[in-house]
ZADO-1210 file (C-alpha; in nm, 4 decimals, padded with zeros to 6 digits):
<atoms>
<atom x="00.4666" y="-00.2375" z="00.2803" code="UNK" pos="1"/>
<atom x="00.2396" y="-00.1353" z="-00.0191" code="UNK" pos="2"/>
<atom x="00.0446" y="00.1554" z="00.0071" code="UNK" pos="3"/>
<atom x="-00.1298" y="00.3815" z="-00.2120" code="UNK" pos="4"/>
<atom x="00.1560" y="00.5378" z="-00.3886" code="UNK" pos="5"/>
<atom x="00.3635" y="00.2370" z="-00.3845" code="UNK" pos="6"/>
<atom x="00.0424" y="00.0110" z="-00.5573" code="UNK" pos="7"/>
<atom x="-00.0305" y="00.2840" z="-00.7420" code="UNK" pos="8"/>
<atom x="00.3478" y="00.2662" z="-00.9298" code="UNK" pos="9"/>
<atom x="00.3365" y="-00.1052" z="-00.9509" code="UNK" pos="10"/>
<atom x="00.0052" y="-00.1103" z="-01.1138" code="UNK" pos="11"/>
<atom x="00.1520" y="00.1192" z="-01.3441" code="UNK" pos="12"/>
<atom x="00.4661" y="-00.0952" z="-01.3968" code="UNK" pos="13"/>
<atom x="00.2940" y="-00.3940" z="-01.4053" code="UNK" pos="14"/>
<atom x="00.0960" y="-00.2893" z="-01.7320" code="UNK" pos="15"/>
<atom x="00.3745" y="-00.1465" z="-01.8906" code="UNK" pos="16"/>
<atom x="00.6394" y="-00.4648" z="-01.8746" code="UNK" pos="17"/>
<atom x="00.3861" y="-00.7125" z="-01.8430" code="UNK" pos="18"/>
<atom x="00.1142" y="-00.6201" z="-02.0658" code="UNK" pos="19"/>
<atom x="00.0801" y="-00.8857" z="-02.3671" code="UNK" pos="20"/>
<atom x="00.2842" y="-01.1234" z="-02.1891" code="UNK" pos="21"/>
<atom x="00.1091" y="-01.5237" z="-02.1810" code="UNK" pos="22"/>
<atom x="00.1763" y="-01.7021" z="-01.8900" code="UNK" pos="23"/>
<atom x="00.3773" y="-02.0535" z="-01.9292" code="UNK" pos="24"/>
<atom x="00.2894" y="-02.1371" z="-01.5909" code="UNK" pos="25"/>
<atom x="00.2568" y="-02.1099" z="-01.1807" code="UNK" pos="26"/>
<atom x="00.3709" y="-02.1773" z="-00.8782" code="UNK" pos="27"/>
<atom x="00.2205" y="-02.0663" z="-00.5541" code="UNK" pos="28"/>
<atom x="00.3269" y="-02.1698" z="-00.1774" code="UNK" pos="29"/>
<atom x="00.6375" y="-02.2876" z="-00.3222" code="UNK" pos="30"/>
<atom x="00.7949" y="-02.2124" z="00.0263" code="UNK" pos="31"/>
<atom x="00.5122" y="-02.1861" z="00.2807" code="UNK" pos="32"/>
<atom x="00.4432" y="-01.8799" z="00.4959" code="UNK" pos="33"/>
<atom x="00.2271" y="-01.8483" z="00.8268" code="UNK" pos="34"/>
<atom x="00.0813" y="-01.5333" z="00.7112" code="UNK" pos="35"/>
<atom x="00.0661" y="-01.5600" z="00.3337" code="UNK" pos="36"/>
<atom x="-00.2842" y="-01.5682" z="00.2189" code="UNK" pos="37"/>
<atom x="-00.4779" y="-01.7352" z="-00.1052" code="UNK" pos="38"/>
<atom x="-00.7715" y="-01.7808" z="-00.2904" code="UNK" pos="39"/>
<atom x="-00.8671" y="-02.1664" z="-00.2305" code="UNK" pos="40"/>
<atom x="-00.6045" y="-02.4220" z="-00.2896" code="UNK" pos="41"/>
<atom x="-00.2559" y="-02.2559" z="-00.3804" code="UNK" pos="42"/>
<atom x="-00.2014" y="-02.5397" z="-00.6240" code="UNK" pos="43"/>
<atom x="-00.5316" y="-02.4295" z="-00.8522" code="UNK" pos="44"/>
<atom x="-00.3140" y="-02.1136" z="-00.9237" code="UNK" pos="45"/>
<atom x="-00.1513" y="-02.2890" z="-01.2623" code="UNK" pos="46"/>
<atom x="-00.4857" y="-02.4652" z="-01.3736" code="UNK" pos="47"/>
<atom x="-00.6693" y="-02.0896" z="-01.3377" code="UNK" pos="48"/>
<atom x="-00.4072" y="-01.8657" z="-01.4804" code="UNK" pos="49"/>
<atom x="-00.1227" y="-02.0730" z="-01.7346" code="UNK" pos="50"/>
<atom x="-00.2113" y="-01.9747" z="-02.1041" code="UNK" pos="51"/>
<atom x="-00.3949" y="-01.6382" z="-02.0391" code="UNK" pos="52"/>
<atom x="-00.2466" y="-01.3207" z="-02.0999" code="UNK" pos="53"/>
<atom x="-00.1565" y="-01.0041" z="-01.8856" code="UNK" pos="54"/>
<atom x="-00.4028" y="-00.7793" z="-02.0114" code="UNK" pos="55"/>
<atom x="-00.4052" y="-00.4801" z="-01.7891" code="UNK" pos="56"/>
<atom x="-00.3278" y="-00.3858" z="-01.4359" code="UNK" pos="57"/>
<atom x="-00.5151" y="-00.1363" z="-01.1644" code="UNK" pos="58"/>
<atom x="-00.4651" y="-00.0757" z="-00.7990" code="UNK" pos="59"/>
<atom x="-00.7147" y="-00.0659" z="-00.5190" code="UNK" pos="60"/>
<atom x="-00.6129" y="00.1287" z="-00.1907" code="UNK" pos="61"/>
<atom x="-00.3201" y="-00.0506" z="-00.1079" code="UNK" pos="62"/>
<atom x="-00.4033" y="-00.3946" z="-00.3219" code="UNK" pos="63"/>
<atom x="-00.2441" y="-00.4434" z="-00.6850" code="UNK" pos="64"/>
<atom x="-00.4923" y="-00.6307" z="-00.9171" code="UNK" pos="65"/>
<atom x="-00.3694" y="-00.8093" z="-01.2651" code="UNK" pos="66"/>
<atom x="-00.6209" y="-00.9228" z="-01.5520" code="UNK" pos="67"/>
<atom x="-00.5839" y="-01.2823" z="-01.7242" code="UNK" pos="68"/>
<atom x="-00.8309" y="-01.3363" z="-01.9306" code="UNK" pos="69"/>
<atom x="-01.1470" y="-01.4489" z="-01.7138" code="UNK" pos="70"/>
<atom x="-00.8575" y="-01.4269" z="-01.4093" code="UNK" pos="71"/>
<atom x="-00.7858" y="-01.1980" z="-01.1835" code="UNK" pos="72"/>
<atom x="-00.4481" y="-01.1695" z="-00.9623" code="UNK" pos="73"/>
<atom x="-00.4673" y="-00.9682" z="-00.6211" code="UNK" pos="74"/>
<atom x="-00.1566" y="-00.8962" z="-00.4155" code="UNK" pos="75"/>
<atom x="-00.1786" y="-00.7125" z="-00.0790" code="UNK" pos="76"/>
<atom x="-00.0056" y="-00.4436" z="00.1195" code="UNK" pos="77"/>
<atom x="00.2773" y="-00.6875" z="00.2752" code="UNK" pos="78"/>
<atom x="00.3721" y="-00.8650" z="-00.0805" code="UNK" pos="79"/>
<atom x="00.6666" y="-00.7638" z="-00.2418" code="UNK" pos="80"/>
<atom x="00.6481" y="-00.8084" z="-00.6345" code="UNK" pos="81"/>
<atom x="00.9434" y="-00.8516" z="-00.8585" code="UNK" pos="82"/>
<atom x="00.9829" y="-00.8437" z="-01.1873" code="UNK" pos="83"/>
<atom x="01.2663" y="-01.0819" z="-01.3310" code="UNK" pos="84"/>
<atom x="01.3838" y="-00.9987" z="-01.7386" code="UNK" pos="85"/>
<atom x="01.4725" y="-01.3142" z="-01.9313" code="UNK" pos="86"/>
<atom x="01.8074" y="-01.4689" z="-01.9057" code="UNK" pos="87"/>
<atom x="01.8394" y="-01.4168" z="-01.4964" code="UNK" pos="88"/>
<atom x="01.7232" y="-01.6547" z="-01.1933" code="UNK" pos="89"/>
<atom x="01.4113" y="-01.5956" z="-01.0295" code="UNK" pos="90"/>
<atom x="01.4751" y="-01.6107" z="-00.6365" code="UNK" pos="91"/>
<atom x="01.4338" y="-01.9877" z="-00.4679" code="UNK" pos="92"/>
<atom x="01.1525" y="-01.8660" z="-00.2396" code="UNK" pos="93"/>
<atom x="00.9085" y="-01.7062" z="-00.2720" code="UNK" pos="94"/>
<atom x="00.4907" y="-01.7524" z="-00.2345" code="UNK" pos="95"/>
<atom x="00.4094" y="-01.7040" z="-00.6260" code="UNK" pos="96"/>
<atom x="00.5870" y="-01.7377" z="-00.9458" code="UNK" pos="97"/>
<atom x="00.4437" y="-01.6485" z="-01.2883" code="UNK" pos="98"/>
<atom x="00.6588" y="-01.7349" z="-01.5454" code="UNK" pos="99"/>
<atom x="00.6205" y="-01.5938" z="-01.9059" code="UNK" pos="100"/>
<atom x="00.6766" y="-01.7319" z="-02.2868" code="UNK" pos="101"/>
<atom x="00.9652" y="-01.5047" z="-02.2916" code="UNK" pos="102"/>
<atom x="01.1286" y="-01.7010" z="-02.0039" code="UNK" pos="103"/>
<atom x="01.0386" y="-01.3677" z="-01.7761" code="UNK" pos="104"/>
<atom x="00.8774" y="-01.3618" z="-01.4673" code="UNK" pos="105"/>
<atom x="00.6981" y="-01.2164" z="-01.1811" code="UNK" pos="106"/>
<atom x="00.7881" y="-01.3009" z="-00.8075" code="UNK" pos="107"/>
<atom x="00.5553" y="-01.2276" z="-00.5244" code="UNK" pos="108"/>
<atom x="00.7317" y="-01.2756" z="-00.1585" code="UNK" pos="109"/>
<atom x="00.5790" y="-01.1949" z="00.1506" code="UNK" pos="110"/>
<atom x="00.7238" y="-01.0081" z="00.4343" code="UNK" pos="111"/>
<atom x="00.5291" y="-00.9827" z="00.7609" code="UNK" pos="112"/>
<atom x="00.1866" y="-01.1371" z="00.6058" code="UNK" pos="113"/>
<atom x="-00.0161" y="-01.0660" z="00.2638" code="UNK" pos="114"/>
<atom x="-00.2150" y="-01.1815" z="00.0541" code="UNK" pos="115"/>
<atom x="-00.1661" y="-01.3432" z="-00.3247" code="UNK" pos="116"/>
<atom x="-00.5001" y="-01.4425" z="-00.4739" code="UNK" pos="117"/>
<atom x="-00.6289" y="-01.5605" z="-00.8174" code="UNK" pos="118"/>
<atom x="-00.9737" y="-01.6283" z="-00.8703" code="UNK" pos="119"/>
<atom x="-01.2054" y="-01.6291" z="-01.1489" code="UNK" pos="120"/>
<atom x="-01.3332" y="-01.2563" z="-01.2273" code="UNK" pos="121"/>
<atom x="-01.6223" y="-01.1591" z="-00.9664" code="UNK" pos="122"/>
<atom x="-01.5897" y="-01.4639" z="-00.7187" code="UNK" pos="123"/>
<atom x="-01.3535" y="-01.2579" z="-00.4635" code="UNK" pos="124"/>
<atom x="-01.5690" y="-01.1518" z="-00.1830" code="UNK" pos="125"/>
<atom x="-01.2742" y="-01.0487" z="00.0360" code="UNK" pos="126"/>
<atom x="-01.3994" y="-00.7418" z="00.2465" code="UNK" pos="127"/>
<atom x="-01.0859" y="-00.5004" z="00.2630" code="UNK" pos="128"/>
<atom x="-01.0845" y="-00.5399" z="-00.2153" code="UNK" pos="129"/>
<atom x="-01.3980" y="-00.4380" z="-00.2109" code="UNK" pos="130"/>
<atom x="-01.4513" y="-00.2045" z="00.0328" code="UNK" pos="131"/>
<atom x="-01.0821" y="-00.0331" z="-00.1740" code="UNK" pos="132"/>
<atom x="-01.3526" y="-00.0423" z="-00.4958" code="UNK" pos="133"/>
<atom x="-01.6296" y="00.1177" z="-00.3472" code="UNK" pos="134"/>
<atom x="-01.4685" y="00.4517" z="-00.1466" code="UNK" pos="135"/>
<atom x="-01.2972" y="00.7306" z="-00.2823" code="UNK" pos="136"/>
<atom x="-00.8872" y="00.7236" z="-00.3785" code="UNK" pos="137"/>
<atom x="-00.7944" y="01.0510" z="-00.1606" code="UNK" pos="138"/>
<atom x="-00.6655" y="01.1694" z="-00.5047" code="UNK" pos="139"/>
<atom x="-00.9608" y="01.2057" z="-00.6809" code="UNK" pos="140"/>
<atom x="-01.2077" y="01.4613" z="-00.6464" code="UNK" pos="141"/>
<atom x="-01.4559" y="01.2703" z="-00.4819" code="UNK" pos="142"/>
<atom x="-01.2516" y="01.2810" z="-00.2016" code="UNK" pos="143"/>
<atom x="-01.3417" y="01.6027" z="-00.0848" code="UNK" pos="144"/>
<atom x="-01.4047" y="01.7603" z="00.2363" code="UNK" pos="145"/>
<atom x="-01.7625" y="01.6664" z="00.2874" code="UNK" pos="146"/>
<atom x="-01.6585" y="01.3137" z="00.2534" code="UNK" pos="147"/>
<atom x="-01.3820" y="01.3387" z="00.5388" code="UNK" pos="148"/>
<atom x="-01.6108" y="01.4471" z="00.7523" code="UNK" pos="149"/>
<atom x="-01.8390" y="01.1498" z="00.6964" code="UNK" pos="150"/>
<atom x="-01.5138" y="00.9454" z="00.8551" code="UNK" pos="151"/>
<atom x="-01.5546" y="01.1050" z="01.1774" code="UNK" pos="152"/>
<atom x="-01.9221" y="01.0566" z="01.1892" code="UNK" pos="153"/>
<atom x="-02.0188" y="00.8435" z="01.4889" code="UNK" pos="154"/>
<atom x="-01.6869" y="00.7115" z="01.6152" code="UNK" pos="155"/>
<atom x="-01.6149" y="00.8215" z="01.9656" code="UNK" pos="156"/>
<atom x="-01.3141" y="01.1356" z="01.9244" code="UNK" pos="157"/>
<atom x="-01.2183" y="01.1395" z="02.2243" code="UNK" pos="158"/>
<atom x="-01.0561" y="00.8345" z="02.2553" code="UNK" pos="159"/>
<atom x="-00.9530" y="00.8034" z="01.8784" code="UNK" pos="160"/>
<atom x="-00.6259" y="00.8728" z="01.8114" code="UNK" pos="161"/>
<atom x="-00.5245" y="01.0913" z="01.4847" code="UNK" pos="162"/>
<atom x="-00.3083" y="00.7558" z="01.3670" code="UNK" pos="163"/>
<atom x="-00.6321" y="00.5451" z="01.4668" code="UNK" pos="164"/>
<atom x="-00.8252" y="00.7630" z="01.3055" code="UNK" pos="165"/>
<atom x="-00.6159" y="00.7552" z="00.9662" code="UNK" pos="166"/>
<atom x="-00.4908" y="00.4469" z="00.9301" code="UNK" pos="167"/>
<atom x="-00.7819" y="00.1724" z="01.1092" code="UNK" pos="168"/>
<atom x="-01.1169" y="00.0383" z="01.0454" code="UNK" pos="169"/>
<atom x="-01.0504" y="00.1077" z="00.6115" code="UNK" pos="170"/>
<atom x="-01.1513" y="00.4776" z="00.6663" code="UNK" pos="171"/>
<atom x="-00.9193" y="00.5253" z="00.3818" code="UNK" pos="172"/>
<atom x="-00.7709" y="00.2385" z="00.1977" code="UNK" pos="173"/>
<atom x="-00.4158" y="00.2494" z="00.0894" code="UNK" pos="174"/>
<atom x="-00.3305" y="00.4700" z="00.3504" code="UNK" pos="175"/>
<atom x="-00.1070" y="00.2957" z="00.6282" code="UNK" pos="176"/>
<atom x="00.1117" y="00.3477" z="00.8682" code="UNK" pos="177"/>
<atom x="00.3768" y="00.4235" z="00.6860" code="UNK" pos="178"/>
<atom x="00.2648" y="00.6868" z="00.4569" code="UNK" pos="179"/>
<atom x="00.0549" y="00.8453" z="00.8100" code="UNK" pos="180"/>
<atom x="00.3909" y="00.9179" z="00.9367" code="UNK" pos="181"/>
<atom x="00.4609" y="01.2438" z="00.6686" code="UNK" pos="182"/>
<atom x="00.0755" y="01.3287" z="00.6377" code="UNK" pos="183"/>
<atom x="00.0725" y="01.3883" z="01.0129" code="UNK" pos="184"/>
<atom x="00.3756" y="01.5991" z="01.0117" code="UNK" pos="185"/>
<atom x="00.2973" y="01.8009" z="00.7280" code="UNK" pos="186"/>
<atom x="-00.0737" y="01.8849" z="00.9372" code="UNK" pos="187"/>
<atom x="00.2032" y="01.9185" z="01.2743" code="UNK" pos="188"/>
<atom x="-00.0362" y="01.7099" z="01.4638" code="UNK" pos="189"/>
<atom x="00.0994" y="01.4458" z="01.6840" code="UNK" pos="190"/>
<atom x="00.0459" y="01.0595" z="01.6375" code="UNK" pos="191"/>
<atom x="-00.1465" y="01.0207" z="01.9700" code="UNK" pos="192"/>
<atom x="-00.3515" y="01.3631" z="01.9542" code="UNK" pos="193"/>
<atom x="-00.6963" y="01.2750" z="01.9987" code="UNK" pos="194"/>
<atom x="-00.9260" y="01.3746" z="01.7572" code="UNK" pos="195"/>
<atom x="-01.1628" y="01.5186" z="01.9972" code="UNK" pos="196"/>
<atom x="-00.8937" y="01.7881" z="02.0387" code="UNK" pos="197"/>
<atom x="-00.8753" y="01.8851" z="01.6706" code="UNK" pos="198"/>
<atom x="-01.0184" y="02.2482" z="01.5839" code="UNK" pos="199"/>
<atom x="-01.1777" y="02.3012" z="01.2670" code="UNK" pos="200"/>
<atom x="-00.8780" y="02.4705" z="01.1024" code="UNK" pos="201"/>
<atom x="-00.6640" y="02.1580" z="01.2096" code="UNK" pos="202"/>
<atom x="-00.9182" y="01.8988" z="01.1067" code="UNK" pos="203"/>
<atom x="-00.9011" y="02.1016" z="00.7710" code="UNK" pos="204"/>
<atom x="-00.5714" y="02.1231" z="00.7707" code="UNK" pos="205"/>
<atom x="-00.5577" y="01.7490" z="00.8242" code="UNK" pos="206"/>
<atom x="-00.7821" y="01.7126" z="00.5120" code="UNK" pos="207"/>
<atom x="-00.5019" y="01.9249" z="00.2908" code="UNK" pos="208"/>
<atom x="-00.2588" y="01.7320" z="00.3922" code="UNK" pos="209"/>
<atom x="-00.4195" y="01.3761" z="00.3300" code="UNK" pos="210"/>
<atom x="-00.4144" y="01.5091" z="-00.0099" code="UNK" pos="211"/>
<atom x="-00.1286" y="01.7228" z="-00.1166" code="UNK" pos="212"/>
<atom x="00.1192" y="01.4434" z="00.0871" code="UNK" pos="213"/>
<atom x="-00.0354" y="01.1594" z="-00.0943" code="UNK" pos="214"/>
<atom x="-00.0184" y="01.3498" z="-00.4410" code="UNK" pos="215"/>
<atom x="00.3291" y="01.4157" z="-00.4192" code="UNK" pos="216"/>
<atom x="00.3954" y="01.0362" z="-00.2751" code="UNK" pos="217"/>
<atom x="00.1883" y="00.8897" z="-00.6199" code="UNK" pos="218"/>
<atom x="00.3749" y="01.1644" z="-00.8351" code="UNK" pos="219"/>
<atom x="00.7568" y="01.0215" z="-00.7151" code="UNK" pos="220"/>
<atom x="00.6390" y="00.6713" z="-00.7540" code="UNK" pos="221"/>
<atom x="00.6696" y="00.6166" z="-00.3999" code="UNK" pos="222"/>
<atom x="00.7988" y="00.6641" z="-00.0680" code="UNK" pos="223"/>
<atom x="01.2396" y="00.5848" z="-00.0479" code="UNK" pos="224"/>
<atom x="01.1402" y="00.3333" z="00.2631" code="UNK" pos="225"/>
<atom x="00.9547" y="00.1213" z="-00.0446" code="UNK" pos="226"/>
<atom x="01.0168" y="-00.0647" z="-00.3621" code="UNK" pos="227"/>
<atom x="00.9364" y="-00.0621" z="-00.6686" code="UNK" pos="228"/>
<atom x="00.8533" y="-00.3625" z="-00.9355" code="UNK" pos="229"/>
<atom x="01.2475" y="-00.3719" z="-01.0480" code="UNK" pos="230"/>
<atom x="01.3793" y="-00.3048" z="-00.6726" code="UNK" pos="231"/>
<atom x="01.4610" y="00.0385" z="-00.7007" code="UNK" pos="232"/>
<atom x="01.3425" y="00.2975" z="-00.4155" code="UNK" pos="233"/>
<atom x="01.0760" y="00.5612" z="-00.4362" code="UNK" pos="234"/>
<atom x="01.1437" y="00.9139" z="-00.5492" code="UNK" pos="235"/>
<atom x="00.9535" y="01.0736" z="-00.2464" code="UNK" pos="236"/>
<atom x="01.1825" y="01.1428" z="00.0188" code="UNK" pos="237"/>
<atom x="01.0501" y="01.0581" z="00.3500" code="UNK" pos="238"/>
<atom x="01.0365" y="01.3451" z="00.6416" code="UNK" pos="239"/>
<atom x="00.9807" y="01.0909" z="00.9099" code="UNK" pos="240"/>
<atom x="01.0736" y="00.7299" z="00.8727" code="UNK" pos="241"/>
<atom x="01.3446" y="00.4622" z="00.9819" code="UNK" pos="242"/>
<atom x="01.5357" y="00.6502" z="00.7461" code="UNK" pos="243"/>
<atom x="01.5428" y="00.9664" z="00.9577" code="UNK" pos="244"/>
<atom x="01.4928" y="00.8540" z="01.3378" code="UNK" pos="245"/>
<atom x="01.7228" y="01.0842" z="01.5280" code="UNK" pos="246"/>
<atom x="01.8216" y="01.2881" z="01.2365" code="UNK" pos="247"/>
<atom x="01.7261" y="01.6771" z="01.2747" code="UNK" pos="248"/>
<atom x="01.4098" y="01.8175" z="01.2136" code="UNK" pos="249"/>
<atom x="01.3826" y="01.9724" z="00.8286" code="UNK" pos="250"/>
<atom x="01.1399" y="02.2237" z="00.9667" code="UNK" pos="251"/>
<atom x="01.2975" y="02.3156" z="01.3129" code="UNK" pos="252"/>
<atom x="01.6005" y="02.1258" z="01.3893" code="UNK" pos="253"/>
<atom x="01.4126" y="01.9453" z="01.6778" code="UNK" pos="254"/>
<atom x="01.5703" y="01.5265" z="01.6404" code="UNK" pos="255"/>
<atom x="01.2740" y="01.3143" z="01.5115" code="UNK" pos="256"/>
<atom x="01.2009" y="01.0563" z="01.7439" code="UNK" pos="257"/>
<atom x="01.0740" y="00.7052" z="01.7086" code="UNK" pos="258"/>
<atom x="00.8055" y="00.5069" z="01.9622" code="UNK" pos="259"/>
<atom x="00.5832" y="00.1936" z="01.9887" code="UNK" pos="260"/>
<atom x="00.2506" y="00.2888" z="01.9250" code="UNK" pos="261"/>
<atom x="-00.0777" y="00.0791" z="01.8508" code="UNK" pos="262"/>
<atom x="00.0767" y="-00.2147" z="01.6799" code="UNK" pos="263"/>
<atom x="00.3540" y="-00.0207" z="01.5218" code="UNK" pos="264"/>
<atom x="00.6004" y="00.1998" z="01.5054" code="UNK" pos="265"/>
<atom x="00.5325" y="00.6094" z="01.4816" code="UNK" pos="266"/>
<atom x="00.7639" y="00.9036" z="01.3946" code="UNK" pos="267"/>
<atom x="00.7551" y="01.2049" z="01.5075" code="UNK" pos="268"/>
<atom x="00.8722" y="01.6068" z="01.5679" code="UNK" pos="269"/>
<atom x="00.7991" y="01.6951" z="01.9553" code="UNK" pos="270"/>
<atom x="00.9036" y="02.0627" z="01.8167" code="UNK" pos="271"/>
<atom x="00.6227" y="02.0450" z="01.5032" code="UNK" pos="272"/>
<atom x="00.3394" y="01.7871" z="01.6315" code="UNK" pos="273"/>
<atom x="00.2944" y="01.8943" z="02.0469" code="UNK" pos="274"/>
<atom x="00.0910" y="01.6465" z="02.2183" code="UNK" pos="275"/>
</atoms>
């Protein structure tokens, strides 16, 4: 799924191979998907967007966004986007397919559910794009800890969980359950530790770790458990994953351990993140 450091790398990929490039034409809902999501009528997609050209590209939380002249393309966390070089075969399904002059191409396919909108610039009013425009990226500086704390304000601690709290409600865009699972170790706090039983030094160690962990994720263009725009696996090397379930601890040897927890899975250390 795309988070931060994943949309963050595919923005970046995106203008780099695509940037210049016209677009012959598109297809979107080509094979129809309960949970794939558009802008209006799937079949508008060609009208809006065939004969503009990729002019830049910029990520929002977890969202990747693409300019086209007065258009705008939006793919969410649970689209995977490939880029296809001239000269081989796009795949048969997929949800959208922008194909280039240069007979290259650009395949969105969803997984679980996501989202694959073009609209004309400024008529997007969906609430998670613009609530990733308005707040902070946890790697800039606005981020800081006097904003954090704002995130706790009013919500009731003792029954918010520290994945709740992380990863729910948009308190930070971009950052899911997925990239949670590392953050939270690196803190050693627990998935289901309640927030109300944080100290100060742990909520600001919490805070550190939000940052440094996503920093390093962004700087290896991605997490291992993700993919990039040519298919290729992020440099960061996850602690706790699907990748490491029942491996040994890095930190203390204790086996990592995997659970159902609000909606999804978590990992975890019982010998680094006590409950």
């Amino acid at each position: 799924m795309l988070e931060l450091p994943e949309a963050i790398a595919i923005a970046e990929q995106v203008g780099s191979a695509l940037g210049g490039k016209r677009i012959g034409s598109v297809t979107a809902n080509q094979s129809p998907h309960k949970f794939a999501w558009f802008y209006g009528d799937p079949g508008d997609y060609n009208g809006l967007l065939s004969g503009h050209t990729i002019e830049s590209a910029s990520h929002w939380g977890g969202m990747v966004e693409m300019w086209a002249g007065p258009a705008r393309i939006v793919v969410g966390d649970g689209v995977s986007l490939r880029y296809v070089p001239a000269g081989e075969r796009p795949p048969s399904k997929h949800q959208l397919l922008i194909e280039f002059d240069d007979s290259s191409s650009l395949v969105g396919s969803v997984q679980m559910y996501g989202g694959l909108w073009a609209f004309p610039a400024g008529q997007f009013d969906n609430p998670y794009y613009l609530i990733a425009k308005q707040k902070p990226s946890p790697l800039t500086d606005k981020f800081d800890y006097s904003h954090f704390e704002t995130l706790l304000e009013g919500e009731k601690l003792e029954s918010l969980s520290a994945k709740a709290f992380l990863a729910t409600e948009q308190r930070i865009p971009g950052l899911g359950n997925g990239v949670l699972q590392d953050i939270l170790w690196v803190a050693r706090i627990h998935p289901k530790r309640k927030m109300a039983t944080l100290s100060d030094q742990e909520l600001r160690g919490l805070f550190r770790s939000v940052k440094s962990v996503l920093h390093e994720m962004a700087e290896r263009g991605g997490r291992d458990t993700e993919r990039d725009l040519y298919g290729c696996p992020g440099g960061y090397k996850t602690v706790l994953s699907k990748n490491t379930v029942d491996m040994p601890c890095p930190s203390c040897g204790t086996i990592i351990k995997k659970a159902a927890y609000l909606g999804g899975s978590i990992y975890y250390c019982e010998g680094c993140q006590s409950l």
